[in-house]
C-alpha positions in Angstrom: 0.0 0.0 0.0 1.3 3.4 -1.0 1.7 6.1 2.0 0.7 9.2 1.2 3.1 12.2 2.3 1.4 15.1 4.3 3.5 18.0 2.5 6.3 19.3 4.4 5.6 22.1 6.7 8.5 21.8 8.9 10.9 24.9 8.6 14.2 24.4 6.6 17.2 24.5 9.6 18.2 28.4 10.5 15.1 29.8 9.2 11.5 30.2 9.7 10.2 29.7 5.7 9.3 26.0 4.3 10.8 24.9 1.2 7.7 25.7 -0.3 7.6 29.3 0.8 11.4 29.3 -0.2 11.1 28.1 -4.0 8.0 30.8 -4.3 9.9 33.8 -2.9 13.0 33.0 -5.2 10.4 32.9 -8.4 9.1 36.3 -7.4 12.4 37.6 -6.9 13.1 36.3 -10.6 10.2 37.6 -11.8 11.0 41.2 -10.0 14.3 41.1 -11.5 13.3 40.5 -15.0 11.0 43.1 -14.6 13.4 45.9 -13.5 15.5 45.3 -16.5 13.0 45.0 -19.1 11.5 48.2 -17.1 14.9 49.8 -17.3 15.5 48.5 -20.9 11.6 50.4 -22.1 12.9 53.6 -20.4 16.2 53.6 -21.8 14.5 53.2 -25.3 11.9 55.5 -24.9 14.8 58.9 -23.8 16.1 57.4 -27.1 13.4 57.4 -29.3 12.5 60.6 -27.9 16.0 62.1 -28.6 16.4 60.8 -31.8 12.7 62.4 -33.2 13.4 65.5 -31.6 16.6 65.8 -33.8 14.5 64.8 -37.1 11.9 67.5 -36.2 14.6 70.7 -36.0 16.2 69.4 -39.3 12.5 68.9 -41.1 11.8 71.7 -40.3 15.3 74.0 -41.5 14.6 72.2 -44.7 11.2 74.0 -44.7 12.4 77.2 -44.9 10.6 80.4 -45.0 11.9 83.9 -45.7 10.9 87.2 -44.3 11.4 90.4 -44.4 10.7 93.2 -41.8 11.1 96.6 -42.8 12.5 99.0 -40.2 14.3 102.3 -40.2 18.1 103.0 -41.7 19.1 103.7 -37.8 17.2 101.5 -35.9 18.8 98.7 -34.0 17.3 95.4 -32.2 17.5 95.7 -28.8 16.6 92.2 -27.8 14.6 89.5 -29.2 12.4 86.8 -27.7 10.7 84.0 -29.4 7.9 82.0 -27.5 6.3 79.3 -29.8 5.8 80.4 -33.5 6.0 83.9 -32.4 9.0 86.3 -32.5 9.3 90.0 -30.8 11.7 92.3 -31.4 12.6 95.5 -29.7 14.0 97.9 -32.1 15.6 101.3 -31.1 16.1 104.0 -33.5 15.8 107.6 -33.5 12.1 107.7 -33.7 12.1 106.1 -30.4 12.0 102.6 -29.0 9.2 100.1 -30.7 8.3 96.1 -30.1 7.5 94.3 -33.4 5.5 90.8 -32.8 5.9 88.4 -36.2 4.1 85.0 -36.3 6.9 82.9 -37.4 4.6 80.4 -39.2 2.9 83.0 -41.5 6.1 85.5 -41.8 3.0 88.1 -41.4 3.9 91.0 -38.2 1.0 90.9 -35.7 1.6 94.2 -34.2 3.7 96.8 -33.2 3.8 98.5 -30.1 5.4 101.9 -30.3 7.0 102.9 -26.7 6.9 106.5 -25.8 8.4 107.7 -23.1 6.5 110.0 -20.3 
């Protein structure tokens, strides 16, 4: 007659886990492992892929060129410049006084101009 085995809850010698507890927190920490590298791996691909179509984007678009011209006074001189999305302003300063120019990059067209008087 064959004996069946009652399974083995008796603690392995120096510790307080079964063999069965041991074997299923070794898979997990297989399974955790595998996960931080392939976790590691999607990241490291992703601040690639990212890099690389940022780079394709800048040099599409110098290919797309536009030109355009802004007409401003023999004397004056830009001050400054600041661009913030497809627009650009300029602060030109000439003997007629000081004046901000806004130009919609996309269109080449100038918004507005602001003509600064002093008080």
């Amino acid at each position: 007659m064959a004996v069946v085995s009652e399974p083995d809850n008796t603690p392995l010698p120096g510790t307080v886990f079964t063999p069965r507890q041991v074997r299923v927190l070794k898979l997990a920490v297989i399974v955790m492992g595998i996960l931080l590298v392939g976790g590691f791996a999607f990241v490291l691909a992703a601040i690639v892929y990212q890099a690389s179509k940022g780079g394709h984007s800048v040099n599409a678009a110098a290919g797309n060129e536009a030109a355009a011209e802004l007409h401003i006074p023999k004397d004056a001189n830009v001050g400054t410049l600041a661009l913030d999305g497809d627009r650009l302003a300029l602060h030109l300063q000439s003997a007629a006084g000081a004046e901000i120019v806004v130009i919609d990059l996309a269109s080449g067209k100038i918004l507005f101009r602001v003509k600064l008087k002093p008080e």
